[in-house]
N, C-alpha and C positions, 0 to 999 in steps of 0.2 A: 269716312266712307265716300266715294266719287259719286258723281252721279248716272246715269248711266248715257252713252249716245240715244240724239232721237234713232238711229236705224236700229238700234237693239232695244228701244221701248215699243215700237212695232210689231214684235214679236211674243210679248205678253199672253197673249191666247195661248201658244201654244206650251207656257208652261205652268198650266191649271192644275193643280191637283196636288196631291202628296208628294213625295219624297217615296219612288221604291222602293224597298226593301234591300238590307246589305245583301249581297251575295256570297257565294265561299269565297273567301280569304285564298288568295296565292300564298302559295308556300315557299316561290323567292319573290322577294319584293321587286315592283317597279316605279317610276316616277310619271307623275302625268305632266306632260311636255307639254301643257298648253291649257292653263283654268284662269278663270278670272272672277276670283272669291269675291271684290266686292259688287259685283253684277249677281254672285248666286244669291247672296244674304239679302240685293235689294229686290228682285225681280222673282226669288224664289222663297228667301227664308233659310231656313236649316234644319236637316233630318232632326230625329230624335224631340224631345220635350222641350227646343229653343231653350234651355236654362243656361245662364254661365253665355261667356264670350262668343256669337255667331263665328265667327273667323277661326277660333280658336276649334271649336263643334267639328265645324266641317273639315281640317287638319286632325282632326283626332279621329273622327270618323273612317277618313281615307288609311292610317296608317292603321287600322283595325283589320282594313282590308287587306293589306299588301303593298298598300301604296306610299312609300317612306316619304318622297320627296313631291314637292310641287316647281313648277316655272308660274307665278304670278303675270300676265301677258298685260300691257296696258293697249288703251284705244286709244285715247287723249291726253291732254297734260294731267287733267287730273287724275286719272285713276292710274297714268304711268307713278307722277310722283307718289302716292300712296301706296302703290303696290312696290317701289323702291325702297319706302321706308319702313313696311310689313318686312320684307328681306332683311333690312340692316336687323329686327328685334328677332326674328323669327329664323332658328337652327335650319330649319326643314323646308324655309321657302325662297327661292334665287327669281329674281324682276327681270322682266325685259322689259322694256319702253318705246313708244313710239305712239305716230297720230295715225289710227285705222282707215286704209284707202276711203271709204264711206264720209268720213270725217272732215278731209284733207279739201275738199272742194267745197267745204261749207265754212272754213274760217275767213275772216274777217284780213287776218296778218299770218299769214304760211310761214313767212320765216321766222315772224315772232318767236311762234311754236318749236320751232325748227330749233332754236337756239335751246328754247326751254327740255326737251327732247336729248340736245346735245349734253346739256351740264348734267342733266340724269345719266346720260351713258356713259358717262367718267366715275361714276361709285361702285367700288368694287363688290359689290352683291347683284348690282346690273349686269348681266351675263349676254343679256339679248337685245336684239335691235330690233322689235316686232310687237305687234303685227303689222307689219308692212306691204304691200304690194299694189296689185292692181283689184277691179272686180265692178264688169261691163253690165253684171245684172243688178246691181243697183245704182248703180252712175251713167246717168247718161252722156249723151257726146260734149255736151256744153260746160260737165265737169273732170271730164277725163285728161285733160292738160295737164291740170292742176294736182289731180291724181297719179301723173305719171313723175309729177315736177317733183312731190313730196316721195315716192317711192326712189328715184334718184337721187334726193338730198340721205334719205336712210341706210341706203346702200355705202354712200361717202362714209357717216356716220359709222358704222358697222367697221370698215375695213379701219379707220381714225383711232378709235380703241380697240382694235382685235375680240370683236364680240362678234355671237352668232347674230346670222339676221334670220330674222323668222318672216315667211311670206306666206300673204292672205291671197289665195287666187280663185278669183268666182267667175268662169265661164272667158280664162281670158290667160289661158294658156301660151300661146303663142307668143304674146306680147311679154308677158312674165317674163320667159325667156330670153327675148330677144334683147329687155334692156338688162338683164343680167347677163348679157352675151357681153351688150355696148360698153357697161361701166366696169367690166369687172368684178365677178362675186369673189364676195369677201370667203375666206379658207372656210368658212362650214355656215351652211344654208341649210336649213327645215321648211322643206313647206307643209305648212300648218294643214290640219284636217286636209290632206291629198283627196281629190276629188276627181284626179283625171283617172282615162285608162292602163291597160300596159302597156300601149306605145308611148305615151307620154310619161309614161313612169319609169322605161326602161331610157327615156331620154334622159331625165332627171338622173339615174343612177350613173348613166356613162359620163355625167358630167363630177359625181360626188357628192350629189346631194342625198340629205337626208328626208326620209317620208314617213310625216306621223299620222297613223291612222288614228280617224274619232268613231265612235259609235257609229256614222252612217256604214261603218264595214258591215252591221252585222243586219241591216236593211235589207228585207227577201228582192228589194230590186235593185239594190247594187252589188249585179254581177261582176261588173264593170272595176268597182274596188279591190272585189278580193282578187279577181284577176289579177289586177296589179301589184297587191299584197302577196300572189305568189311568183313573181320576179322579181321583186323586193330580198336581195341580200337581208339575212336580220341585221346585219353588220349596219347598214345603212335605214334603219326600221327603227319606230318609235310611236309611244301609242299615246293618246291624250281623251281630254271631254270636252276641252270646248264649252268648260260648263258657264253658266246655266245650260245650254243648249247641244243637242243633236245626242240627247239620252238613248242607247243603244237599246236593243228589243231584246223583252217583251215590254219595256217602259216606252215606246219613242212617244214623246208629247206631253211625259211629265217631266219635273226637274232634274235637272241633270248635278252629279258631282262627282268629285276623286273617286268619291270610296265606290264607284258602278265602273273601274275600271277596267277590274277581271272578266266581265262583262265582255268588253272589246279584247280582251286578252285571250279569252277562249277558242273566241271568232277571228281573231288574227294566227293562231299556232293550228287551227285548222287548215285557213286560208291558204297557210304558206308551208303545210305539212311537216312541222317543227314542234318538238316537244317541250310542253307548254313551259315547262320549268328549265327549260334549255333556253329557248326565247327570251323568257325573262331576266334571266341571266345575263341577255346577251344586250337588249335595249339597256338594261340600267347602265351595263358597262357606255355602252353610246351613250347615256346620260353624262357620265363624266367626259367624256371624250370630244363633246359639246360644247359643255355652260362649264365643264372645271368642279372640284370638290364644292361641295354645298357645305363641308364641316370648317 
């Protein structure tokens, strides 16, 4: 098990308490584009009586609900290489890898990492290049070089073996763009937990990107998401949890996992005036279309 970044042990408060309650089960399955099981087992634990395999629990848990498949997301070397090698054992769970913008201005050797990074995203259950990107609200000016420097090397990476890249963007939209203007994005980009408006959403879509929404969709003050979640093609639509973190409502502030994804499922095929089991249909397919068969 990894351990977790200092920027996500910071966050520990706000995930005190229990494990919500499942919700009703989708009746077509979808996949959560963006969890990171060994941060929920350390910083949260696991639904149910914790008995038997934590990893295994919460993969059991989620496909109980509707949620067949997972994307494994790394921050750092460690928890990339172990959620790479979760995918080689694991039917049901495809890796991405990479060092999280937050992370990328606190090592010691960037391109150390950067190599380590690279040899993960030549095994073929590695599907993704993320999380990746930029993010101004927790890096200051003095780290954002460095930031921009490893989000450029991921991008390389990315297009190098034909993998998605998946991009982390906090308050730093502009820029995102602009160095995926500069390098060239690689054929299918996700930006992770989307956090902009519709103007910025309808940019992203004219470009071909794909937009996963997390739990903060169903937040009474992000108008602003579902907005954008309703000029959001489902074609180009995909829903995640971001778990441990940003547990949709009526849970937001306790632990988050797979199986709370019909959750955001609900709140997205409102969003975007789409029938719920049409939607879902439609993201799984962009699931493949993606990261490629998980079988």
């Amino acid at each position: 098990m990894s351990t977790p970044s200092a920027s996500r042990r910071t966050k520990d408060s706000r995930r005190s308490g229990e494990f919500p309650p499942a919700p009703e089960p989708l009746a077509v399955p979808v996949f959560d584009s963006h969890t990171h099981l060994d941060l929920t087992v350390q910083e949260a634990g696991v639904p149910g009586d914790g008995a038997g395999d934590p990893v295994e629990a919460l993969i059991a848990a989620a496909a109980k609900s509707g949620v067949d498949r997972l994307v494994q997301v790394g921050v750092d070397v460690t928890s990339s290489v172990w959620g790479a090698d979760l995918a080689e054992r694991h039917g049901s769970v495809l890796a991405a890898v990479a060092l999280h913008p937050n992370e990328a201005p606190r090592l010691d050797d960037l391109d150390e990492a950067l190599r380590v990074i690279e040899a993960q995203a030549a095994r073929p259950r590695v599907r993704g290049i993320g999380e990746t990107g930029l993010d101004t609200f927790r890096t200051g000016e003095d780290g954002r070089a460095a930031q921009e420097q490893s989000f450029r090397a991921h991008i390389a990476i990315a297009k190098r073996y034909s993998k998605a890249l998946i991009i982390h963007d906090r308050q730093a939209h502009a820029d995102v763009l602009r160095v995926l203007d500069e390098e060239g994005a690689p054929d299918r980009v996700v930006l992770h937990c989307f956090s902009g408006d519709a103007e910025f959403a309808a940019e992203c879509v004219r470009r071909g990107y794909f937009l996963s929404f997390a739990g903060t969709v169903t937040f009474a003050s992000a108008v602003n998401l579902r907005e954008a979640a309703a000029i959001t093609p489902p074609a180009q639509m995909m829903v995640e949890t971001d778990a441990p973190y940003l547990t949709p409502t009526p849970y937001r502030g306790r632990p988050n996992a797979s199986y709370l994804v019909p959750l955001t499922m609900r709140a997205l095929a409102t969003a975007s005036g789409t029938d719920l089991d049409t939607l879902c249909a439609t993201i799984s397919a962009n699931g493949d279309a993606v990261f490629g068969s998980w079988a």
